[in-house]
C-alpha positions as a Markdown table, in Angstrom:
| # | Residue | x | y | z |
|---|---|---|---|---|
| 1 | Unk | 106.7 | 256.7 | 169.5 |
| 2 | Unk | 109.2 | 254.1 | 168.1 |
| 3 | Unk | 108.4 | 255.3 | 164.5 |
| 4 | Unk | 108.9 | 259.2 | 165.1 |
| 5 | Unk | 112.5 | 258.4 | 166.8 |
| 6 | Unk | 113.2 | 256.9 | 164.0 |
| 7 | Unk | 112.4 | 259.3 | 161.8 |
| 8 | Unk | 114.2 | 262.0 | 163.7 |
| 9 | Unk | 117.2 | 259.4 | 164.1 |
| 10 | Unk | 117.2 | 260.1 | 159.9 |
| 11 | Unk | 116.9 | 263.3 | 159.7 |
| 12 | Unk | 119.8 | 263.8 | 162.5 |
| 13 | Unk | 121.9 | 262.4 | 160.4 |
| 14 | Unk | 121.9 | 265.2 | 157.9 |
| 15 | Unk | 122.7 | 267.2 | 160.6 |
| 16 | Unk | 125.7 | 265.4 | 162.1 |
| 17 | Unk | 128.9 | 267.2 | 162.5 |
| 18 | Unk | 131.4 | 264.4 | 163.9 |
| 19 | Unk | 131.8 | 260.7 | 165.2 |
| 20 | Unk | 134.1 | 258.9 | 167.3 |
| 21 | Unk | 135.0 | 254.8 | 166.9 |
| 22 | Unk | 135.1 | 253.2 | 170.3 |
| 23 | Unk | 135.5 | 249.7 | 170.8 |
| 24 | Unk | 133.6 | 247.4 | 168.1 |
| 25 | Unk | 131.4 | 250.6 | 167.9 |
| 26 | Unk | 130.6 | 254.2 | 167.7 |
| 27 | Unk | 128.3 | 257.0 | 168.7 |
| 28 | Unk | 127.0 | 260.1 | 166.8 |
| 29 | Unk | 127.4 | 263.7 | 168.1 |
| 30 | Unk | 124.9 | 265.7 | 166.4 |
| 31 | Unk | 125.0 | 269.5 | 166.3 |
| 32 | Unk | 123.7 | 270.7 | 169.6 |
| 33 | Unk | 121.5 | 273.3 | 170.7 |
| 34 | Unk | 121.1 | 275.5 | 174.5 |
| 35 | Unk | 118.6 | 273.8 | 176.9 |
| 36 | Unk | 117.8 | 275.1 | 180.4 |
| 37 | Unk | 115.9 | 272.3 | 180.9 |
| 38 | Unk | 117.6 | 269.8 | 183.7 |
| 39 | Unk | 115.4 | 267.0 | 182.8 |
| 40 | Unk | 117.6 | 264.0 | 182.1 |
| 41 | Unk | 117.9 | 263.3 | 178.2 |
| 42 | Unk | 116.4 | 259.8 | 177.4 |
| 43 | Unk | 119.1 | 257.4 | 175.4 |
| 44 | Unk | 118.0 | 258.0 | 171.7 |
| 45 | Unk | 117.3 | 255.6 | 169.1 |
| 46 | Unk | 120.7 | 255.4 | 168.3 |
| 47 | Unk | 122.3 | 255.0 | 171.6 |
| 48 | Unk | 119.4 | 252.1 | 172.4 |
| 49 | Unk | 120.3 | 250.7 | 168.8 |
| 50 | Unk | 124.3 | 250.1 | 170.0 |
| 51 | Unk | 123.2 | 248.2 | 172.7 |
| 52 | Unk | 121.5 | 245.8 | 171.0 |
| 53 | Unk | 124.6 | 245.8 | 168.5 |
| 54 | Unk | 126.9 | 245.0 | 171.6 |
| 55 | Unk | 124.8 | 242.6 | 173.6 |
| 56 | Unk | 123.6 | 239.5 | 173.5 |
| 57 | Unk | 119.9 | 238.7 | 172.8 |
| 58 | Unk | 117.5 | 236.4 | 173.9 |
| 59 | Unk | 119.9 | 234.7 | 175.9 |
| 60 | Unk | 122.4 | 234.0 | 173.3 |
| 61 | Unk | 125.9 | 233.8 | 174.2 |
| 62 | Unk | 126.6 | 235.7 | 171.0 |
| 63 | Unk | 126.5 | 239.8 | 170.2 |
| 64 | Unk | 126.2 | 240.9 | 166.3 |
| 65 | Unk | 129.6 | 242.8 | 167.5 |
| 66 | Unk | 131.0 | 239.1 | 168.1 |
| 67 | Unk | 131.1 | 238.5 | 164.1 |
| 68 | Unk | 130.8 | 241.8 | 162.6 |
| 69 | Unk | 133.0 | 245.0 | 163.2 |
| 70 | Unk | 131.4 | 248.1 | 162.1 |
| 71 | Unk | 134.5 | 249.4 | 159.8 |
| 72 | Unk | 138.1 | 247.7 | 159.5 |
| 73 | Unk | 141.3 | 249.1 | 157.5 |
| 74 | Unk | 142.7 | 247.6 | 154.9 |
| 75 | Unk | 144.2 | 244.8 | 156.7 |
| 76 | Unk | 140.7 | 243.8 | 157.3 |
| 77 | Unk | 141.4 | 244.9 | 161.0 |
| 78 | Unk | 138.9 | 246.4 | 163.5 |
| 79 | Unk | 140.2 | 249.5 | 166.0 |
| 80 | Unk | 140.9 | 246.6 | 168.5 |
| 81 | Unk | 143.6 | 244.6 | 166.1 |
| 82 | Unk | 141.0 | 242.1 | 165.7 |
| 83 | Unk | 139.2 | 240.4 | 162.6 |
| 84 | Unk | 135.6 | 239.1 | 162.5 |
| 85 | Unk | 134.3 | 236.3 | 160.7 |
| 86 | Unk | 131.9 | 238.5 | 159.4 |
| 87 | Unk | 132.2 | 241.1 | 157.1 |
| 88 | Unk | 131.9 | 244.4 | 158.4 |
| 89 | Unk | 128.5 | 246.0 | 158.5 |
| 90 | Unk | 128.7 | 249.9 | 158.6 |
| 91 | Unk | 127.0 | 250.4 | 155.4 |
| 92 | Unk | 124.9 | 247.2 | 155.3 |
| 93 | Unk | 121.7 | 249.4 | 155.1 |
| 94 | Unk | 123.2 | 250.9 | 151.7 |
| 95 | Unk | 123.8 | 246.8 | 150.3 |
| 96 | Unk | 121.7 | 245.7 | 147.7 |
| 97 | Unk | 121.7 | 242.0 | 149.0 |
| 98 | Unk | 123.4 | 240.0 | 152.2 |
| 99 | Unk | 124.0 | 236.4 | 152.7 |
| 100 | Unk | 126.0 | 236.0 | 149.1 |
| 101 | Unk | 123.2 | 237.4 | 147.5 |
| 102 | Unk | 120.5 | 234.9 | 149.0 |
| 103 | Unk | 118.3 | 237.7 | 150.6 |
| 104 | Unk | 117.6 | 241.3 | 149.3 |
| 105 | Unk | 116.9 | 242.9 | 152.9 |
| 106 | Unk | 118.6 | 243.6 | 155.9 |
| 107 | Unk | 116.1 | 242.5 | 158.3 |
| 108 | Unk | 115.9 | 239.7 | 156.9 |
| 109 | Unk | 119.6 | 239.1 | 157.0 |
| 110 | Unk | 119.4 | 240.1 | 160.6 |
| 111 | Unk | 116.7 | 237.1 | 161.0 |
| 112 | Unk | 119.2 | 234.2 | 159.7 |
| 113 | Unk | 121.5 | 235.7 | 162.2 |
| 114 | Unk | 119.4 | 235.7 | 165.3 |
| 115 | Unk | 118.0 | 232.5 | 164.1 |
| 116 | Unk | 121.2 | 230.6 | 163.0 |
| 117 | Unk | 124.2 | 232.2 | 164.3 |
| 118 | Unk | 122.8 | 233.2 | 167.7 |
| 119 | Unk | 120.5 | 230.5 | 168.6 |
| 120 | Unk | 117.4 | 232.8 | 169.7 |
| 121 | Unk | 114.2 | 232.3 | 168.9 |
| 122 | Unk | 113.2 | 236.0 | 167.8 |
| 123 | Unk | 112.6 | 237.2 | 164.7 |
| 124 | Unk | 112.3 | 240.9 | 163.8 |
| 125 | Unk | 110.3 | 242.8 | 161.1 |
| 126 | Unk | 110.6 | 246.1 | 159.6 |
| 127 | Unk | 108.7 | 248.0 | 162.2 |
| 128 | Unk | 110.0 | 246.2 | 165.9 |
| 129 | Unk | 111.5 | 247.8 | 168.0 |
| 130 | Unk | 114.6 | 246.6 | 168.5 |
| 131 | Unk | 115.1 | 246.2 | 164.7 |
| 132 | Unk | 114.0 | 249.8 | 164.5 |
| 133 | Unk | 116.9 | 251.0 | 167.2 |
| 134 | Unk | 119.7 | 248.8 | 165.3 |
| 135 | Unk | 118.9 | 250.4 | 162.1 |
| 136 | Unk | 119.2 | 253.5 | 163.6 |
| 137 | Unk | 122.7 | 253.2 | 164.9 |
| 138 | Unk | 123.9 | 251.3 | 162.2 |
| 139 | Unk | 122.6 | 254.8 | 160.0 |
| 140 | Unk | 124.2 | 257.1 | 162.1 |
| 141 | Unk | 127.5 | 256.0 | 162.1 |
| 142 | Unk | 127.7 | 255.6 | 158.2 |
| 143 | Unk | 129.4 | 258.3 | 156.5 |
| 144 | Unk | 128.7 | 256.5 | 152.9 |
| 145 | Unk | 126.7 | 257.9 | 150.3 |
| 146 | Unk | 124.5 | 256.2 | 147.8 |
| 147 | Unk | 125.0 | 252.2 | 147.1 |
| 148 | Unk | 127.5 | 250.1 | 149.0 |
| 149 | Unk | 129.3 | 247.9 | 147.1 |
| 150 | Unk | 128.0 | 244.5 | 146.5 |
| 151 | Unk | 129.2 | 241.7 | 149.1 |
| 152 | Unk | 129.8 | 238.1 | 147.9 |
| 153 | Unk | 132.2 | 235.5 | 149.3 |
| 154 | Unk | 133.8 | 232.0 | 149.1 |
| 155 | Unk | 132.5 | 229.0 | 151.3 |
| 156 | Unk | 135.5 | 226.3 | 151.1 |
| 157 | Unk | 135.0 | 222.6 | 151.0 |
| 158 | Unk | 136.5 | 221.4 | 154.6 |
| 159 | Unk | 139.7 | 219.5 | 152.9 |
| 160 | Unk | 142.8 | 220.4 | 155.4 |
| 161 | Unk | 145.2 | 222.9 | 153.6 |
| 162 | Unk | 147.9 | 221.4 | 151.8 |
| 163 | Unk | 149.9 | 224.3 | 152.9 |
| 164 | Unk | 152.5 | 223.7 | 155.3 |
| 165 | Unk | 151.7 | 225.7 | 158.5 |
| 166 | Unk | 153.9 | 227.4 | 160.9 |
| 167 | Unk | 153.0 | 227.6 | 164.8 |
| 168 | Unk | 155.1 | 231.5 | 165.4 |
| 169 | Unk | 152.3 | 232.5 | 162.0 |
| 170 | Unk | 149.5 | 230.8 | 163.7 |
| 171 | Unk | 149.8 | 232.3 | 167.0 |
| 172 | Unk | 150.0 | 235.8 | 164.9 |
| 173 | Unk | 146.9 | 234.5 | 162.9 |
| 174 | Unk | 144.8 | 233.0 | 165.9 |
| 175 | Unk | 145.1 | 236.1 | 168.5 |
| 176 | Unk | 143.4 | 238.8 | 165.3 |
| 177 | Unk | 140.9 | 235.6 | 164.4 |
| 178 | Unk | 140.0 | 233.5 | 166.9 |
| 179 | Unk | 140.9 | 234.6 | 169.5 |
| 180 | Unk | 137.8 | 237.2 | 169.5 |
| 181 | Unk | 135.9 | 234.0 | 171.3 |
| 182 | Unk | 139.1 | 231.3 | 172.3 |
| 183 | Unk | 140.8 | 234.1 | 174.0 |
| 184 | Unk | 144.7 | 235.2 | 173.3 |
| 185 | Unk | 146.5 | 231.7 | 173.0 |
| 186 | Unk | 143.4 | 229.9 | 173.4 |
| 187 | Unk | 144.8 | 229.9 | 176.6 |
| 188 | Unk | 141.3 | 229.7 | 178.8 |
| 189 | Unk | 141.8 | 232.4 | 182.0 |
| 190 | Unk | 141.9 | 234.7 | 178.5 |
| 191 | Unk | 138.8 | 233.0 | 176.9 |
| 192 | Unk | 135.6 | 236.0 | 177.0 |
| 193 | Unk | 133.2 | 233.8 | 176.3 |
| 194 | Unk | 134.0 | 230.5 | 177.4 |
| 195 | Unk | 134.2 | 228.1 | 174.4 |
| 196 | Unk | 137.4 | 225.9 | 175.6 |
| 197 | Unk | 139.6 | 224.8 | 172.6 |
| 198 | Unk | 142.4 | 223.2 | 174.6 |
| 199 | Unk | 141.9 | 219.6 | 173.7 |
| 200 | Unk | 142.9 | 220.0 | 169.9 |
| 201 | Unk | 145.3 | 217.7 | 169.3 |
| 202 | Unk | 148.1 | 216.8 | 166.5 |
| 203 | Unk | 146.3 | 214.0 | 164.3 |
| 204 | Unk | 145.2 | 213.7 | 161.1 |
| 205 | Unk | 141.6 | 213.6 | 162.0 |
| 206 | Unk | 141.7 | 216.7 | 164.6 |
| 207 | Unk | 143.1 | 219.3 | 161.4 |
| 208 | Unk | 140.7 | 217.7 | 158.8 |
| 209 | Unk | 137.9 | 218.6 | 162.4 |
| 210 | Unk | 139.8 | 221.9 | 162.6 |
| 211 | Unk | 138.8 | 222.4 | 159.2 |
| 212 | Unk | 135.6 | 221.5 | 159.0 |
| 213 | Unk | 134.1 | 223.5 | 161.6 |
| 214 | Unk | 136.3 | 226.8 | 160.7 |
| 215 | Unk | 135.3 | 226.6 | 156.9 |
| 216 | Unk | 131.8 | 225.0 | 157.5 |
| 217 | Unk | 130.1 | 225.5 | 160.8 |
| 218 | Unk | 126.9 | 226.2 | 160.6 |
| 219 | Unk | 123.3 | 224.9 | 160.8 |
| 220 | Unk | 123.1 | 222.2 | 158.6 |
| 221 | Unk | 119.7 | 223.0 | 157.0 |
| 222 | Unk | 120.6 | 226.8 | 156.8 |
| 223 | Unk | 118.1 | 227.8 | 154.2 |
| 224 | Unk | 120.4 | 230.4 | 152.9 |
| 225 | Unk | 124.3 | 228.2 | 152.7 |
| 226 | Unk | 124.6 | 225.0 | 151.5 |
| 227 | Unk | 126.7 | 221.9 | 152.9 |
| 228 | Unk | 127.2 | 223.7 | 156.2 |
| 229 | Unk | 127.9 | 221.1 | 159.3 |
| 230 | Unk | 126.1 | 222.2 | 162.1 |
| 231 | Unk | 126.8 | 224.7 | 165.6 |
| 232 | Unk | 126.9 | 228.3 | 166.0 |
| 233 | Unk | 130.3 | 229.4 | 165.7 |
| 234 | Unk | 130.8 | 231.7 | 162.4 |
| 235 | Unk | 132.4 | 230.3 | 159.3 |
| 236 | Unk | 136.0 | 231.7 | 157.9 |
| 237 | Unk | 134.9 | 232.4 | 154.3 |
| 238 | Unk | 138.3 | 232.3 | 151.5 |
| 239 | Unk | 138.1 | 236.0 | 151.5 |
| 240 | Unk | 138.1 | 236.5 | 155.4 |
| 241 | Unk | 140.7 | 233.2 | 156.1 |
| 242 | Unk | 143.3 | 231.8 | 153.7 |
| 243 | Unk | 144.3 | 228.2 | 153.5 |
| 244 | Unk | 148.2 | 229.0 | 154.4 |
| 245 | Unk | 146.4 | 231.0 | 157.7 |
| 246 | Unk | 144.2 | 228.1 | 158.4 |
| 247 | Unk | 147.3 | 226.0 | 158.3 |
| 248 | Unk | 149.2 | 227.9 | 160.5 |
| 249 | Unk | 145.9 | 228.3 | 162.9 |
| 250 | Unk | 145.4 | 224.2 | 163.3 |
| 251 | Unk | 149.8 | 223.7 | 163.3 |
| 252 | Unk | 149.3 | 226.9 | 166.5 |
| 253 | Unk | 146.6 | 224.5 | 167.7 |
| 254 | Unk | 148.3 | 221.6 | 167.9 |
| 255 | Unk | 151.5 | 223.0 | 169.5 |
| 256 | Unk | 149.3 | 224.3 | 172.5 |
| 257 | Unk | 147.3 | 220.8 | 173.2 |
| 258 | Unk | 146.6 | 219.7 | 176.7 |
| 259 | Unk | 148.1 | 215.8 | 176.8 |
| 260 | Unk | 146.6 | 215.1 | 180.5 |
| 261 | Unk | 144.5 | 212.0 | 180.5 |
| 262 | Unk | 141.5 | 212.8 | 182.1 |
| 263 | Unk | 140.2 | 210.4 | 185.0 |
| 264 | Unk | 138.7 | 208.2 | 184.1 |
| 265 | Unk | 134.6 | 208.7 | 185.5 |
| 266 | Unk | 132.9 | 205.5 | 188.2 |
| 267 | Unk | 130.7 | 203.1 | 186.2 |
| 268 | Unk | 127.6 | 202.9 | 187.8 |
| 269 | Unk | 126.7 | 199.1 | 188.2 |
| 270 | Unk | 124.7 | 197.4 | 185.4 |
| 271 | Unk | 122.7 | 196.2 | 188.1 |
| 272 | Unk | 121.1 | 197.4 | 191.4 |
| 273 | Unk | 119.9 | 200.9 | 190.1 |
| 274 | Unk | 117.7 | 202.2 | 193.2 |
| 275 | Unk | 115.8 | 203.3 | 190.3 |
| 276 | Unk | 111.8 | 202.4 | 189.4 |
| 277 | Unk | 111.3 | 200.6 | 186.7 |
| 278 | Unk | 107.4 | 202.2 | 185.8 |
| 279 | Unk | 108.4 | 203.4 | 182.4 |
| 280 | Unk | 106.6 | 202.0 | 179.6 |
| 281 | Unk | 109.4 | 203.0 | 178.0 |
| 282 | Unk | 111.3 | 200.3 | 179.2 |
| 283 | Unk | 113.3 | 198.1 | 176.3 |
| 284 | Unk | 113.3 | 201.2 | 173.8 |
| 285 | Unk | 116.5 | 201.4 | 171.8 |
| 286 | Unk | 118.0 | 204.2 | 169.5 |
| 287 | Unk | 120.9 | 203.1 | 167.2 |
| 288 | Unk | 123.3 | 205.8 | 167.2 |
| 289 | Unk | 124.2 | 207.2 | 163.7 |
| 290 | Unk | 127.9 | 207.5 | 163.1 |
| 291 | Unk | 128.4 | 211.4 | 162.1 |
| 292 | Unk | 132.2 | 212.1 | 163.4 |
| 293 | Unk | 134.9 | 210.0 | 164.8 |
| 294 | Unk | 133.6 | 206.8 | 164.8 |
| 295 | Unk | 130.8 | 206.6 | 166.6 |
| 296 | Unk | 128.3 | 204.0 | 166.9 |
| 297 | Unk | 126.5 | 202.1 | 169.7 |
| 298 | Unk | 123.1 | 201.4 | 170.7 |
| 299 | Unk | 121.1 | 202.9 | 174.1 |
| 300 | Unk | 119.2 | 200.7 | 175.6 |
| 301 | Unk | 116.7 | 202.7 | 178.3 |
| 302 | Unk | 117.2 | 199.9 | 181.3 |
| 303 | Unk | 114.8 | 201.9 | 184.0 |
| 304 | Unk | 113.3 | 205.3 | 185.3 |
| 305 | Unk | 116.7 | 206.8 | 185.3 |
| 306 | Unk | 119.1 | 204.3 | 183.3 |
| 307 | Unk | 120.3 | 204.5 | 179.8 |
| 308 | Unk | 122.8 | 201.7 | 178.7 |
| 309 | Unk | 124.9 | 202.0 | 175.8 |
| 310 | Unk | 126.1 | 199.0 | 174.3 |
| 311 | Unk | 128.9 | 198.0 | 171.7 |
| 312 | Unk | 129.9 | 201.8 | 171.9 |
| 313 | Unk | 132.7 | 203.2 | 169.3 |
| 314 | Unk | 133.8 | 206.4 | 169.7 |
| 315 | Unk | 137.8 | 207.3 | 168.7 |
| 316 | Unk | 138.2 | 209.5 | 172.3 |
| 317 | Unk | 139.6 | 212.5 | 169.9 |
| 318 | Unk | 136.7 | 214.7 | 170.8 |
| 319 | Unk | 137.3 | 218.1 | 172.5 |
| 320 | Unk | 134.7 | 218.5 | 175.6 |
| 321 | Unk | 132.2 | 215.3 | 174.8 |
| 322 | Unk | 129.5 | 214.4 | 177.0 |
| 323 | Unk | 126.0 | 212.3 | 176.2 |
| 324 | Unk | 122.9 | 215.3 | 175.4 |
| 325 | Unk | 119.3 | 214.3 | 175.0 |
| 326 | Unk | 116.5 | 216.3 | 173.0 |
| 327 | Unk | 112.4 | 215.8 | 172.7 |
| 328 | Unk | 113.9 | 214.6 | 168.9 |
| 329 | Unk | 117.0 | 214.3 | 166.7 |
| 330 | Unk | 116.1 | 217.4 | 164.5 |
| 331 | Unk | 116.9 | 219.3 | 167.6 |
| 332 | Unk | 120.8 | 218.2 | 167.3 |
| 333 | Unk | 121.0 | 219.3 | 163.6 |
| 334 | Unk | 119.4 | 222.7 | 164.1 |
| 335 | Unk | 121.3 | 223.9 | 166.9 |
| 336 | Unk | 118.6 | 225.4 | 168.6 |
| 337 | Unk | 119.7 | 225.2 | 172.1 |
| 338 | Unk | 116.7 | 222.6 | 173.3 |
| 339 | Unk | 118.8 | 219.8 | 174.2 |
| 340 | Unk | 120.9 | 219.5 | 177.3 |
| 341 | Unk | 123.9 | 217.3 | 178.5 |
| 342 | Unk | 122.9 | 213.6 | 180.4 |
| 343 | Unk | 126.4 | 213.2 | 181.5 |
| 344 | Unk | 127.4 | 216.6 | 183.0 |
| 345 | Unk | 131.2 | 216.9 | 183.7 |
| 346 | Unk | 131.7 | 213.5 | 182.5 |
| 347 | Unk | 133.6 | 213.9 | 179.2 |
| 348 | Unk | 134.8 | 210.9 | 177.2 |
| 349 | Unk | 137.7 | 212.3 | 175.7 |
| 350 | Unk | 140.2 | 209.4 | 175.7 |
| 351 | Unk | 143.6 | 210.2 | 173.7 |
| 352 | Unk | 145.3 | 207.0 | 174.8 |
| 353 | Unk | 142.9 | 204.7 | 173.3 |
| 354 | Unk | 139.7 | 205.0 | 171.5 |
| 355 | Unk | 136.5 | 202.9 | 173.0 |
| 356 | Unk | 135.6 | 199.6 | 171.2 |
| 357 | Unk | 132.5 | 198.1 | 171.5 |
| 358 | Unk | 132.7 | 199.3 | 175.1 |
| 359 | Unk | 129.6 | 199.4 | 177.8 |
| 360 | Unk | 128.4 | 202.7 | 179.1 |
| 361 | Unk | 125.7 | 203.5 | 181.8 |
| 362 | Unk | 123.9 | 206.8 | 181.8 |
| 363 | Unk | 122.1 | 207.4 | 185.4 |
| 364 | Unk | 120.3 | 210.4 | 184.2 |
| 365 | Unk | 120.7 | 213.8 | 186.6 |
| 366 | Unk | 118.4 | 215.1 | 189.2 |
| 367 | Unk | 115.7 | 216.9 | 187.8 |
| 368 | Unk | 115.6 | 215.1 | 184.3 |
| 369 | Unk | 113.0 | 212.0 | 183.2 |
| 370 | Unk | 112.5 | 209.7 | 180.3 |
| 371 | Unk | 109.9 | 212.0 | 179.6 |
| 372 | Unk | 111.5 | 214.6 | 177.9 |
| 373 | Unk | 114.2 | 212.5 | 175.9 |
| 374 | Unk | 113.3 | 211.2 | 172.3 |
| 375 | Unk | 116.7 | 211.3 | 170.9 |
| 376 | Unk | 120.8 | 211.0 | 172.2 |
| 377 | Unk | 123.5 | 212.6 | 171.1 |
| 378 | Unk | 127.4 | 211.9 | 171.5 |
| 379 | Unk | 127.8 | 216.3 | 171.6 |
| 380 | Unk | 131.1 | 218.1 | 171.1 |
| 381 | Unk | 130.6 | 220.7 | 173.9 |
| 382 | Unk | 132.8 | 223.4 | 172.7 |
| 383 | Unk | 132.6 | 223.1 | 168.9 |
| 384 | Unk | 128.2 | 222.7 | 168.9 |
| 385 | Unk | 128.4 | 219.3 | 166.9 |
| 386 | Unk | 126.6 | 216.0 | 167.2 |
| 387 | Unk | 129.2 | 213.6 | 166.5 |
| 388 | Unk | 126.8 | 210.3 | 166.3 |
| 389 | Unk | 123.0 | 210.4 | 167.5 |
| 390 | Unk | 119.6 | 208.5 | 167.2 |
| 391 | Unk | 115.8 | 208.7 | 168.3 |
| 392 | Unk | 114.3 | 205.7 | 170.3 |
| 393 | Unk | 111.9 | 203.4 | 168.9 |
């Protein structure tokens, strides 16, 4: 059934007369013909196919809208004033290769999406469904003919623009960029979907962060990019984001910081946990790696429901930080959404000092056991980045 819609979603393009751009996307109005039938019309392929486009999938947080306009004008704007990390993909069907010429097909392109930009677990072949539908739409809103250009781009090293950056350019440059996910201002009663970027602060080490994660995020064993860093959020490619913009982005940042200290969370007692202490896994340690900011410390699993870290570094500079756990520490690097947060609401951002060989005690929450914890993580909430992590032995 699937197949035949498709194949009359082709040939209805030949016959269509007009389109209309609304929002990130657009719909198809084909020739029409008298019916006197008042049985309701089913969505077509199409219609079905910008849904998907829209929407997110497989529980993703993330749309292929999020990153990737259908058309843009020559100031690389979409019909709402915005621009997407991605490069637009209304004739990405007509493209002789996608991911900077890694891959020759679209649905394959489409996989390292779902897979690495959108965190699901699905992955689509030339006849499923839902591939079937996207293709679809994506064909009946393209009024090109024959090849689309070739696509290739510029991935940045992460070194913070020597350009000097001006906060009245980066407002300007954030609210068409960012601001597609941070909301207008980064201010967060504007943010659509949630990803808090308040805590950015003024120091060195928070622009070269800034940096990083806007010209590197990114699974870090991506099989199609190299030396990306880890997280979800898209990367700002040279031809998409220029230095003197990304300058004026992390000075716009920095102007807008939150400076509250937050309080400061209760220390449960190193002793007296009404906890068992059953586990065989009792005296198992994990060293924790230092990725970002300093970290280091070793975890120390005291009972049933106790972690202890010991001698524990960590500059305070994060944005939202808390203490995750995963089955392993592969799990951290690919960003695949399987480990969760230990310390929820508890975040150990500290501006006024960092922690120096400091003591911290993790009473796990209700609901979660040893059993399902191999590895910790100090997480960066917001930004999807394991600052320092290690398995226990």
């Amino acid at each position: 059934m699937l197949r035949t819609l498709w194949t009359q979603a082709l040939i209805t393009t030949v016959v269509i007369t007009s389109f209309t751009l609304s929002g990130c996307s657009a719909s198809s109005t084909p020739s029409t013909t008298s019916s006197s039938s008042s049985q309701p019309v089913e969505p077509s392929l199409s219609d079905t196919g910008r849904t998907i486009y829209e929407k997110p999938l497989g529980g993703s947080r993330f749309a292929c809208a999020d990153c990737h306009a259908l058309d843009e004008n020559a100031d690389q704007l979409d019909d709402k004033g915005f621009r997407r990390a991605g490069h637009p993909i209304g004739d990405a069907l007509r493209r002789p290769h996608f991911k900077n010429t890694q891959l020759t097909a679209f649905v394959d392109a489409a996989n390292s999406c779902l897979d690495e930009w959108m965190g699901t677990t699905i992955t689509w072949n030339n006849n499923t469904e839902e591939y079937l539908a996207l293709a679809a739409y994506l064909t009946a809103n393209d009024t090109g003919t024959g090849d689309a250009p070739a696509l290739s781009f510029t991935l940045k090293p992460t070194d913070v623009p020597s350009e000097q950056g001006s906060v009245a350019a980066g407002a300007a440059a954030f609210n068409k960029t960012c601001a597609v996910c941070h909301g207008k201002d980064g201010v967060w009663d504007n943010n659509p979907l949630g990803i808090d970027i308040r805590y950015i602060t003024d120091s060195a080490a928070d622009a070269a962060a800034v940096a990083r994660k806007v010209r590197r995020s990114g699974s870090s064993d991506s099989p199609v990019y190299q030396d990306l860093v880890g997280g979800i959020m898209p990367f700002w490619s040279a031809e998409r984001l220029t230095d003197q913009e990304l300058a004026d982005i992390t000075a716009f940042l920095a102007s807008t910081r939150i400076d509250a200290e937050p309080t400061t969370p209760t220390t449960p007692p190193t002793t007296g946990s009404t906890c068992d202490a059953t586990s065989a896994r009792i005296g198992q340690t994990a060293e924790l790696r230092t990725l970002q900011h300093g970290v280091s410390g070793t975890a120390t699993i005291v009972d049933d429901c106790t972690i202890k870290i010991s001698n524990f570094n960590y500059d305070g500079q994060g944005v939202d930080v808390e203490f995750y756990a995963s089955a392993n520490i592969a799990e951290f690097a690919n960003n695949n959404g399987s480990y969760y947060s230990i310390t929820p609401n508890r975040n150990f951002l500290r501006q006024s000092q960092p922690y120096v060989n400091e003591e911290v005690i993790i009473t796990l929450p209700a609901g979660r056991t040893l059993d399902t914890i191999g590895a910790i993580s100090l997480w960066c909430v917001d930004f999807d980045i394991d600052f320092g992590s290690g398995s226990f032995q």
